[in-house]
C-alpha positions, 0 to 999 in steps of 0.5 A, a space after each residue: 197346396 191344394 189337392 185338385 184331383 181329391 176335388 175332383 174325385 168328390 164330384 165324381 162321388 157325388 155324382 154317381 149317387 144323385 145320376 141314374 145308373 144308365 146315364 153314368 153308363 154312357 159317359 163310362 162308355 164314351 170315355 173307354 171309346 175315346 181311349 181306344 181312339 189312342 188320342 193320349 198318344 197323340 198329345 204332344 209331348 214334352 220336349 216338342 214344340 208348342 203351336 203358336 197362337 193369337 186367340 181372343 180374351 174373354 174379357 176384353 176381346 183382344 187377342 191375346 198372343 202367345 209370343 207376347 207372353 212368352 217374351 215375359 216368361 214361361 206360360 202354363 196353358 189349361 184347355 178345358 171344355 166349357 164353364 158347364 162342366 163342374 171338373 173344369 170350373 173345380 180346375 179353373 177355381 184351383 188355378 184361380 187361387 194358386 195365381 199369385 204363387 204362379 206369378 211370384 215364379 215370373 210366370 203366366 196362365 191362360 186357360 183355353 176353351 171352344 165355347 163363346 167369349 160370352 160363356 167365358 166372360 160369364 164364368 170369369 164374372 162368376 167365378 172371379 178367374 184372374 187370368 185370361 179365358 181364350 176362345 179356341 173356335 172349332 178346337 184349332 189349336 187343341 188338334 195342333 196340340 193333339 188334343 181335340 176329337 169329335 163328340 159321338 152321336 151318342 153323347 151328343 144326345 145325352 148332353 141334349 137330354 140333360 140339357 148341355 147345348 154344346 152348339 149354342 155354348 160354342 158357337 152361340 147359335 139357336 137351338 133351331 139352327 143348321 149345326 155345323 159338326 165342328 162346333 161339336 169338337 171338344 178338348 180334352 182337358 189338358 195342361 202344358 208348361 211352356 218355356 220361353 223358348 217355345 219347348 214344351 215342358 210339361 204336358 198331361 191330357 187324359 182321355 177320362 175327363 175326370 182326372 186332371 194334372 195335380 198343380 203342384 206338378 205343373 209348378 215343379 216344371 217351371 
């Protein structure tokens, strides 16, 4: 079974040798300030009830329900932050490639992020994902999960400088235009298993994008 975190940590290795000292000191900086938010602590849990949802496909357009797909059979539901992150397209790509053992299981996949049908469409396309891409607009269902917070002004100018326009990929308006700060919520990435009967099996989330549940841990709670 694949190793996604070696995967990720050789991102994380190649990055620190092209990036500029001052600007990985910034993410370093922001990922700490979001830890002492406690955010990891209001994730929910295993042994919770997870939220319901009815979110659009990327593909088609049509919503997609989670009881739908629970009446079939457990669910694994990965939020990601969007197709311009490397981390989660790694994510994405690993998952892409362990569907078929998933579904020898009896069981589904979404994954779930705030950016646009479009940019979701785009990377389904691009990256040959199988399994739904839903639209999370604003990060509703990501706060019901305990997942969501508010990007700080500080990153949200370092993602302006290297040229990451979070409002247009998440709500698809001009550069130009009256930003509303929702637009400017963000998950963290974050994996849950879900059983028929609603009960949150598994549940990860770290404050440190950069480190993601190994799948073969998700696939042992199913």
């Amino acid at each position: 079974m694949p190793q996604l975190q070696s995967k990720l940590d050789e991102i994380t290795h190649n990055t620190r040798k092209l990036v500029q000292p001052e600007r990985l000191a910034i993410s370093e900086q922001t990922i700490a300030e979001l830890f002492e938010t406690g955010i990891e602590d209001r994730v929910l849990a295993a042994g919770a009830t997870a939220p319901e949802f009815t979110l659009p496909d990327a593909i088609s357009g049509k919503p997609i329900r989670s009881t739908d797909l629970l009446a079939l059979g457990p669910l694994v539901i990965n939020f990601f932050r969007g197709r311009w992150d490397p981390y989660c397209v790694t994510e994405l790509e690993v998952w892409r490639d362990l569907y078929p053992e998933l579904r020898e299981r009896g069981a589904f996949i979404v994954a779930i992020s705030p950016e646009t049908l479009r940019q979701s469409d785009f990377a389904v396309q691009q990256y040959g994902i199988p399994y739904p891409l839903l639209q999370d607009a604003n990060s509703a269902l990501a706060e019901q999960f305990g997942i969501a917070y508010s990007v700080s002004a500080a990153l949200q100018r370092y993602y302006r400088s290297i040229l990451v326009n979070i409002p247009f990929i998440n709500s698809g308006k001009n550069v130009m235009a009256p930003v509303d700060d929702a637009v400017w919520k963000m998950p963290l990435p974050a994996t849950f298993v879900v059983g028929q009967d609603g009960v949150i099996r598994f549940a990860e989330a770290h404050a440190d994008f950069r480190v993601r549940p190994e799948p073969e841990d998700v696939l042992a709670a199913l």
